[in-house]
C-alpha positions in Angstrom: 25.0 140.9 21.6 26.1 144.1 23.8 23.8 144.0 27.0 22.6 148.0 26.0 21.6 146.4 22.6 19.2 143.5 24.0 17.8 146.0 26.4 17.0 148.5 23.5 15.1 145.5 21.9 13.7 144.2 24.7 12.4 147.5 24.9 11.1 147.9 21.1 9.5 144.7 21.7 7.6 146.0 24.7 6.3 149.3 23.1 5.2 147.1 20.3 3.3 144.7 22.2 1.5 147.2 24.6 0.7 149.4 21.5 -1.4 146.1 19.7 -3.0 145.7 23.0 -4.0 148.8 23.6 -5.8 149.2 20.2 -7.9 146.0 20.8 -8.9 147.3 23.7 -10.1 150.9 22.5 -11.2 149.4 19.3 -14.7 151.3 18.3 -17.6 148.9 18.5 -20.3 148.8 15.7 -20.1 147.9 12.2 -17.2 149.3 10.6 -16.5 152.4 8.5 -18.6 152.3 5.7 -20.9 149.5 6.0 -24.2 149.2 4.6 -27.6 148.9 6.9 -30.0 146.0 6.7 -32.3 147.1 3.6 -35.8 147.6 4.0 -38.5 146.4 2.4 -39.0 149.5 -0.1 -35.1 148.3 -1.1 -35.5 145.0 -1.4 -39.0 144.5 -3.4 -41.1 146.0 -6.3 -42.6 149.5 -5.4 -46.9 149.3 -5.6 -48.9 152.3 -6.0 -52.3 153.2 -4.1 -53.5 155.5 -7.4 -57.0 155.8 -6.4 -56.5 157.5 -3.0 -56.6 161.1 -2.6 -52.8 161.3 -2.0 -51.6 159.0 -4.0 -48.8 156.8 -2.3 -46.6 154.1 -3.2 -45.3 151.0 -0.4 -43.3 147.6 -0.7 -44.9 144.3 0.9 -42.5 141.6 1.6 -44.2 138.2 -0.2 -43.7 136.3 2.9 -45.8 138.2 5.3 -49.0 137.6 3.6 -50.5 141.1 3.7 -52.3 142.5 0.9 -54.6 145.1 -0.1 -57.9 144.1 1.5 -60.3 146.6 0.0 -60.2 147.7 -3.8 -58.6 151.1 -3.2 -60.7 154.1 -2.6 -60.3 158.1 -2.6 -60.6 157.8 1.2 -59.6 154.8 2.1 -56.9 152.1 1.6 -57.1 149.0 4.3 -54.2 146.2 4.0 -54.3 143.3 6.1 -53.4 139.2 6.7 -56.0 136.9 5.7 -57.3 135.3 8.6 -56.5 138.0 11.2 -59.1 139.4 13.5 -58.6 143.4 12.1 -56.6 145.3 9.4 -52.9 145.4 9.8 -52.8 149.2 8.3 -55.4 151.6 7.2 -55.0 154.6 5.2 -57.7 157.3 5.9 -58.9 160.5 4.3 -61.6 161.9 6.3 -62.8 164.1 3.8 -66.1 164.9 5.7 -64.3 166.8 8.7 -65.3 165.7 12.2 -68.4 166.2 14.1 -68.4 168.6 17.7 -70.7 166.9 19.3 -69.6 162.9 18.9 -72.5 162.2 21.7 -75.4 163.8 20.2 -77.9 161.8 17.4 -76.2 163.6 14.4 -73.1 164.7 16.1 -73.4 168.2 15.6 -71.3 170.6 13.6 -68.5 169.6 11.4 -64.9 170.8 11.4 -64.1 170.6 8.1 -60.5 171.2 7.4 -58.6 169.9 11.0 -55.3 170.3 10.9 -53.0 167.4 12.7 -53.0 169.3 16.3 -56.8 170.0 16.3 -58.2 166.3 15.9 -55.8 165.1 18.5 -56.3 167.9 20.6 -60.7 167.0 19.9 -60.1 163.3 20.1 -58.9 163.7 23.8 -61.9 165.4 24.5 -63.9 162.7 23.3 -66.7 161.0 26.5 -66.4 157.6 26.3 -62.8 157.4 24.3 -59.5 156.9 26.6 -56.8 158.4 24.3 -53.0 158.4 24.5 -50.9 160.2 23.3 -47.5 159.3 21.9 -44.5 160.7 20.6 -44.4 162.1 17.0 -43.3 160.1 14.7 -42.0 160.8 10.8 -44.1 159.1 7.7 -42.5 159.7 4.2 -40.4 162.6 5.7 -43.7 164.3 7.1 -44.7 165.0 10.8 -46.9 162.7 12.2 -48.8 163.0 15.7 -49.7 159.9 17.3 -52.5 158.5 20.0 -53.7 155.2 21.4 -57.6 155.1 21.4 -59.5 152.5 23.5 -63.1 152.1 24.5 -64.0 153.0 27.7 -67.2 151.8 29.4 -70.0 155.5 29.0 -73.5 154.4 29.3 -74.3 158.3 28.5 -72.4 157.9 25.0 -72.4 154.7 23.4 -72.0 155.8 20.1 -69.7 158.1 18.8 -70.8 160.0 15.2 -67.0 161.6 15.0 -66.5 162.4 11.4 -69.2 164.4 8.8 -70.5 161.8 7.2 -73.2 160.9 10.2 -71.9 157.3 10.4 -70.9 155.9 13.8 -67.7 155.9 15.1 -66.9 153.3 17.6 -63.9 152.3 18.8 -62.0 149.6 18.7 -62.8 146.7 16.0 -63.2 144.2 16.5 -65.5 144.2 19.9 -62.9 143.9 22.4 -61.5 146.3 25.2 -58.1 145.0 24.9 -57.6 146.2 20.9 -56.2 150.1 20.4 -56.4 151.7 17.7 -53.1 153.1 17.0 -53.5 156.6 14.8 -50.8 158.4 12.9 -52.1 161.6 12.0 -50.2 163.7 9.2 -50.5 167.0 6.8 -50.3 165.3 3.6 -50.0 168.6 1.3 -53.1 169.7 2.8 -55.2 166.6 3.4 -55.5 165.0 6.5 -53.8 161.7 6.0 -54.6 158.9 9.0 -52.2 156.3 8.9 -53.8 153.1 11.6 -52.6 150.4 13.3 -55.0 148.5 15.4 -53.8 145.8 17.4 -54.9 144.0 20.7 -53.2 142.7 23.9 -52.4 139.1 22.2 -51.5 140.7 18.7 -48.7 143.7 19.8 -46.1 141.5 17.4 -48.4 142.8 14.4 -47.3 146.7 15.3 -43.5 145.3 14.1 -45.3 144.1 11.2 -47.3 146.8 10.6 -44.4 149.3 11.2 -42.1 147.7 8.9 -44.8 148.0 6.1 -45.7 152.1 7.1 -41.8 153.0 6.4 -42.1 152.1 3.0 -45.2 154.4 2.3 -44.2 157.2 0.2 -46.9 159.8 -1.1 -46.7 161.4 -4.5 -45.4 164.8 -4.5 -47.3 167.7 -6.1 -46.3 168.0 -10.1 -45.0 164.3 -9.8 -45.4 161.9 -12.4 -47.3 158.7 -11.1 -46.0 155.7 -11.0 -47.3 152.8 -12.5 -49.1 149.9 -10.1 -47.7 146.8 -10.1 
């Protein structure tokens, strides 16, 4: 072979190896064109439906994490949780009743009936005896929701806290212990305010990945929607 013929392929060969190495070495990381996420739960399992409540919503449980509906399902209320654990894993709150003005007085004073998201965070912060925190917004079912951390702080002047209308007491957190937070999404649910909680304490922070996983797959029923059936 012609000594300019080997160095033309000597050449070709060269390109061609520099060219594979240079594509594994800007090769994008990640999963590749196309692939499919990990499915969540609402993916993967039968859809349940919380008719009763007064935005009806539908969620996914996976079987193996042992939560379940813990009360019977009210207009106001919806509380899931583990059997055996110290609290709820998620509650689902309608105050209908508004909130009280005056959380430190005997009957808590007057009531703001119709709070939007803003204006119970805003109030809650306001709160003697309550340390709040606020966090970053968060979306729920495609929906806006505003977020705080509530913990008990020690106020001999206020040890009750009559927060919403209905004159009950409102203390903070369950179960008795200054390490738990109760974690509050609050939310605009087609004008309703929608609380979506999840308490946890300083040995139990694994349960907000729980907890979390479970709140993704809550979907409320839209206006003029057909309900779904409850499995």
């Amino acid at each position: 072979m012609p000594t300019f013929v080997r160095l033309a392929v000597a050449a070709v060969l060269a390109i061609a190896v520099g060219a594979l190495v240079l594509t594994q070495i800007i090769k994008p990381s990640g999963p590749p064109v196309g692939a499919e996420s990990t499915p969540g739960w609402q993916d993967r399992f039968p859809t349940q439906t919380a008719p009763a409540f007064v935005r009806p919503f539908s969620y996914a449980i996976d079987p193996s994490s042992g939560i379940e509906l813990s009360n019977g399902g009210e207009v106001t209320h919806y509380q899931f949780g583990i059997a055996g654990d110290p609290g709820p894993l998620v509650v689902v709150d309608h105050p209908a009743s508004g909130y009280r003005l005056e959380p430190c007085t005997p009957n808590g004073g007057a009531v703001n009936l119709t709070p939007t998201p803003g204006e119970f965070v805003a109030y809650m912060q306001t709160v003697p005896g309550l340390k709040v925190t606020r966090l970053p917004p968060m979306t729920i079912d495609g929906r806006t929701a505003l977020g705080i951390d509530v913990q008990q702080e020690s106020d001999p002047s206020c040890q009750e806290h009559y927060i919403f209308g209905t004159d009950d007491d409102w203390t903070c957190c369950w179960p008795d212990d200054p390490t738990w937070v109760r974690r509050m999404r609050v939310l605009d649910v087609d004008g309703s305010l929608i609380f979506v909680t999840t308490p946890f304490g300083a040995k139990t922070e694994d349960r907000l990945e729980l907890a979390n996983a479970f709140v993704d797959t809550i979907q409320f029923e839209r206006p003029g929607a057909t309900p779904a059936a409850s499995n």
